[in-house]
C-alpha positions as CSV (number, residue, x, y, z in Angstrom):
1,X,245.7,198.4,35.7
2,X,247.0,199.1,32.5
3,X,248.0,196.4,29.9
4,X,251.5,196.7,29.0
5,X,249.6,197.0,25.0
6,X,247.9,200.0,26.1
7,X,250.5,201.7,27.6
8,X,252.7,201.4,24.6
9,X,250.4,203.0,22.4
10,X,249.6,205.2,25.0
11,X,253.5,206.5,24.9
12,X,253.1,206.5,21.1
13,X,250.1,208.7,20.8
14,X,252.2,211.2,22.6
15,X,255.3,210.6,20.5
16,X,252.9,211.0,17.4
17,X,251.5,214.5,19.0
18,X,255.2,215.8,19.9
19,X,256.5,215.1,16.5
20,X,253.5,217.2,14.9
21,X,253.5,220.1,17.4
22,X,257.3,220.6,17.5
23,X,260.6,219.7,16.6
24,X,262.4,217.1,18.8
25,X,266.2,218.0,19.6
26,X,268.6,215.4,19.8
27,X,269.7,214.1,23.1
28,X,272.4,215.4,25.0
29,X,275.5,213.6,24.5
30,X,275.9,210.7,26.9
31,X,278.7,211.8,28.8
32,X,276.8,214.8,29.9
33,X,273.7,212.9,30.3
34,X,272.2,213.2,33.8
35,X,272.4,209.9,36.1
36,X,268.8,209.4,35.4
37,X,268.5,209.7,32.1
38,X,271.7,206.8,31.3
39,X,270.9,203.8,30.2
40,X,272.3,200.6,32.6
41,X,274.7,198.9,32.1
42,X,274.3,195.1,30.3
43,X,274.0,192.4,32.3
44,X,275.4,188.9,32.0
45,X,273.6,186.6,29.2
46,X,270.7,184.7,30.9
47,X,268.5,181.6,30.9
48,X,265.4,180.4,30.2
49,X,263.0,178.1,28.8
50,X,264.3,175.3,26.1
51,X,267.9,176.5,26.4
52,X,270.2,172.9,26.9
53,X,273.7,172.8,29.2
54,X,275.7,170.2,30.0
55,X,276.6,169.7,33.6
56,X,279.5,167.4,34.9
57,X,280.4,167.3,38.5
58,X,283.8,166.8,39.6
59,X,283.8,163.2,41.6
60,X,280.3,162.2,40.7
61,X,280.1,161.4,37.5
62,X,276.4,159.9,38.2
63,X,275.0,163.6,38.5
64,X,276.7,164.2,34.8
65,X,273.8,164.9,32.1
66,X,272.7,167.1,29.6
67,X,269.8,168.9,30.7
68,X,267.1,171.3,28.7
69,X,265.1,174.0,30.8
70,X,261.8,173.5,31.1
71,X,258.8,176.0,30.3
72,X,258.6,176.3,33.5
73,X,261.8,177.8,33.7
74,X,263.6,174.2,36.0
75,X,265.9,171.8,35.1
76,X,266.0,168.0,36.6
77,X,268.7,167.7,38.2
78,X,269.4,163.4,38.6
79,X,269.4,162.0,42.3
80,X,268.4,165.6,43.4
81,X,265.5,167.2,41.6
82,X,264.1,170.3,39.9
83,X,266.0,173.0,40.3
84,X,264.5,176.8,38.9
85,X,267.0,178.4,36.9
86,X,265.5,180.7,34.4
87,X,266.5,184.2,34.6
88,X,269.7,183.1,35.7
89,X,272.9,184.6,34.4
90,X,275.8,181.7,34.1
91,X,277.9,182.5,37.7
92,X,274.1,182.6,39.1
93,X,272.8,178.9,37.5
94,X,276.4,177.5,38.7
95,X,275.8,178.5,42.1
96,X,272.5,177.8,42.3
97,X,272.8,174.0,41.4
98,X,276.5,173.9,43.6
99,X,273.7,174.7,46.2
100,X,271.1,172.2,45.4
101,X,273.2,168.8,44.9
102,X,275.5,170.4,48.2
103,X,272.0,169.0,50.8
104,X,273.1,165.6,49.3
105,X,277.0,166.2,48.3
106,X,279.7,167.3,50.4
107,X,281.3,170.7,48.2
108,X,280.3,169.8,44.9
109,X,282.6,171.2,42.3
110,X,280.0,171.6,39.3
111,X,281.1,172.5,35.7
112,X,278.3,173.4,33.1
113,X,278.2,173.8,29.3
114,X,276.2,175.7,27.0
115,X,275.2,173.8,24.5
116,X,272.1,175.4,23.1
117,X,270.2,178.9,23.4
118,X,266.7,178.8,22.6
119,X,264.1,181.1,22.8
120,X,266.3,184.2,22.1
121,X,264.1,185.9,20.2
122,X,262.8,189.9,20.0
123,X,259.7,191.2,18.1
124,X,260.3,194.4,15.7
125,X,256.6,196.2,14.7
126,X,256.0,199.6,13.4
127,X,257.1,201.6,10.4
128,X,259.3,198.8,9.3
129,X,258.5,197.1,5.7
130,X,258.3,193.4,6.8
131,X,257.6,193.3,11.3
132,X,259.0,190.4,12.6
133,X,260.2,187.8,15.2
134,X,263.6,187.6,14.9
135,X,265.9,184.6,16.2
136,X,268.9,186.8,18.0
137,X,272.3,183.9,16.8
138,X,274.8,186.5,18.0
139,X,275.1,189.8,19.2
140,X,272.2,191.8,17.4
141,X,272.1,195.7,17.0
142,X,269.3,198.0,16.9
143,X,270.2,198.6,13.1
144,X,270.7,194.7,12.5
145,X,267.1,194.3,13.3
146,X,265.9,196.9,11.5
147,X,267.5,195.9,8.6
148,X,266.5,192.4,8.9
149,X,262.9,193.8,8.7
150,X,263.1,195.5,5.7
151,X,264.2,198.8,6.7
152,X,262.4,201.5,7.8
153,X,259.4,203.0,5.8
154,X,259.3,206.4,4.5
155,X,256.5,207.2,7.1
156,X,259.2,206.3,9.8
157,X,260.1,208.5,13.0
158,X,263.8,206.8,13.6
159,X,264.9,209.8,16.3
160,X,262.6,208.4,19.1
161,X,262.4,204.5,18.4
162,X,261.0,202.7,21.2
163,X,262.5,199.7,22.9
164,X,260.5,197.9,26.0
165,X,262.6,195.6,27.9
166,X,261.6,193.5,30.9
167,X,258.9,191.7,32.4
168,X,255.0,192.2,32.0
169,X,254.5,193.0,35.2
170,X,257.5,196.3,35.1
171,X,258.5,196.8,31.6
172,X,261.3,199.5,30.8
173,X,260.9,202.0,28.0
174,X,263.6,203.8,26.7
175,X,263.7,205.9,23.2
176,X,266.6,205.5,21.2
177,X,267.7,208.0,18.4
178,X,268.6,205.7,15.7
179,X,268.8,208.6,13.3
180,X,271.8,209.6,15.5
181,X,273.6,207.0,14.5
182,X,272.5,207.2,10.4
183,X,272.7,211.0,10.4
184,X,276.0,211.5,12.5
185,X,277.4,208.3,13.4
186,X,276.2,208.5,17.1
187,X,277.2,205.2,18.5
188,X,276.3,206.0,22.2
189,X,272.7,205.7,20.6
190,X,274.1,201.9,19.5
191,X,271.7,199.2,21.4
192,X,272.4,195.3,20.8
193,X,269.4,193.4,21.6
194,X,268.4,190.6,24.3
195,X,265.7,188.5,24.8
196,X,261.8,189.4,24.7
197,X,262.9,192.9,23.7
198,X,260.1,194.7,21.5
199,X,261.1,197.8,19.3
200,X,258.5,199.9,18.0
201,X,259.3,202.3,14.9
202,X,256.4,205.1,15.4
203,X,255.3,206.8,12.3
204,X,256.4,210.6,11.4
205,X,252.6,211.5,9.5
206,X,249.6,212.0,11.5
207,X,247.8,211.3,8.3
208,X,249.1,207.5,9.0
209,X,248.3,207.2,12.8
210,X,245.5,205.0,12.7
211,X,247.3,202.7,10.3
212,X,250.3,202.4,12.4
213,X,248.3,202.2,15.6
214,X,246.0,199.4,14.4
215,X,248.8,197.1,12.6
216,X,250.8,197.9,16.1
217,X,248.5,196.8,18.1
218,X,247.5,193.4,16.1
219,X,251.4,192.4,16.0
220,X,251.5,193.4,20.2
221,X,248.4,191.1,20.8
222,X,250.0,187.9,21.0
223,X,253.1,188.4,22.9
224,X,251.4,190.8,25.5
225,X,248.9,188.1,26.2
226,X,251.7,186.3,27.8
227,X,254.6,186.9,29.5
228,X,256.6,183.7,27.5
229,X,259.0,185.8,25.8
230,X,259.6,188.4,28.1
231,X,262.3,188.2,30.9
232,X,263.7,190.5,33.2
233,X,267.1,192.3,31.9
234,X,268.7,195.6,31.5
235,X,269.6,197.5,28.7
236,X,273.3,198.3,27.6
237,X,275.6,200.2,25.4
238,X,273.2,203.1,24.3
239,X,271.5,206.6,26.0
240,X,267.9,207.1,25.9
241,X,265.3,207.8,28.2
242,X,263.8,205.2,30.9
243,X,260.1,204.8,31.9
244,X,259.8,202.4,34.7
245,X,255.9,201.1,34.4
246,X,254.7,200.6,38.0
């Protein structure tokens, strides 16, 4: 089976080849975009590893504690035990630990804090002047990121910038037209950024392939290696075109 590293230079070798054998149209707008082809709609923030929440429950105050996700993706919940809560959007995690303290409590009422997000972070390689891992503190956009990387290089193919989202084992790609959004002010191209994403700026030259393709793939090896930073999710607020890796 392919890694998910060789199937994202796999997709950028074709990009590369497209952009030198003919020009690519802009996409459709997104009301007119077939079912397929739209991007889903964002999901709910969700947890994982190192993030911190405060739980109090309502008549029980020994069960009150501040709790810090595990790597292993559980928290320990007192007088009950671990409890796995990573990939868990808020309603989800509140639920899930009503459930777990109700085999020893009679309809817990369960309130829980956020008191710190860790781990939010997304990787940004390519034909950007300074690839990074960036921390995401708020809501970060597509351009945010790039910006926060330098910019783009003049080498830079911006009309078919790839995002992966997902896990290892089914990663999404989609290909987002930033240039839409510079050139005409396109904001159904507009993506904000959740955790584990990696976006990929592919190069415009042929003449600069195997440059792009060999500093791609040494910034890819670490994070594909693992699947620490990656979590399931689903893209919102922009149109672009989905590759479900099976």
């Amino acid at each position: 089976m392919k890694t998910l590293q060789a199937l994202i230079l796999s997709l950028l070798a074709t990009l590369v080849v497209a952009c030198a054998s003919k020009k690519v149209e802009p996409p459709p707008n997104v009301s007119e975009a077939p079912e397929e082809f739209r991007v889903p709609a964002p999901q709910d923030f969700q947890f994982g590893p190192g993030d911190v929440i405060e739980l109090k429950v309502f008549r029980a105050p020994e069960l009150d504690a501040e709790l810090q996700i595990a790597p292993d993706g559980t928290i320990a919940l007192p007088m009950v035990g671990r409890v796995n809560v990573s990939g868990k959007t808020y309603p989800e995690l509140v639920r899930s630990i009503e459930y777990s303290i109700g085999q020893f409590y009679v309809n817990p009422s369960v309130s829980v804090n956020i008191v710190e997000v860790s781990n939010q972070k997304v990787l940004v390689l390519g034909e950007v002047r300074s690839p990074a891992v960036l921390q995401i503190e708020s809501d970060l956009s597509i351009l945010e990121a790039l910006t926060r990387t330098g910019g783009i290089n003049p080498d830079a193919r911006t009309d078919n910038v790839l995002l992966v989202r997902g896990g290892v084992e089914t990663p999404e790609l989609y290909l987002i037209n930033v240039e839409a959004i510079y050139g005409r002010g396109d904001f159904s191209q507009m993506v904000y950024l959740q955790r584990g994403d990696i976006v990929v700026v592919p190069t415009r030259t042929i003449v600069n392939v195997e440059r792009f393709f060999k500093r791609v793939q040494s910034l890819l090896a670490p994070f594909v290696s693992g699947s620490a930073i990656y979590r399931n999710a689903i893209i919102g607020g922009a149109q672009g075109t989905s590759v479900v890796i099976q």
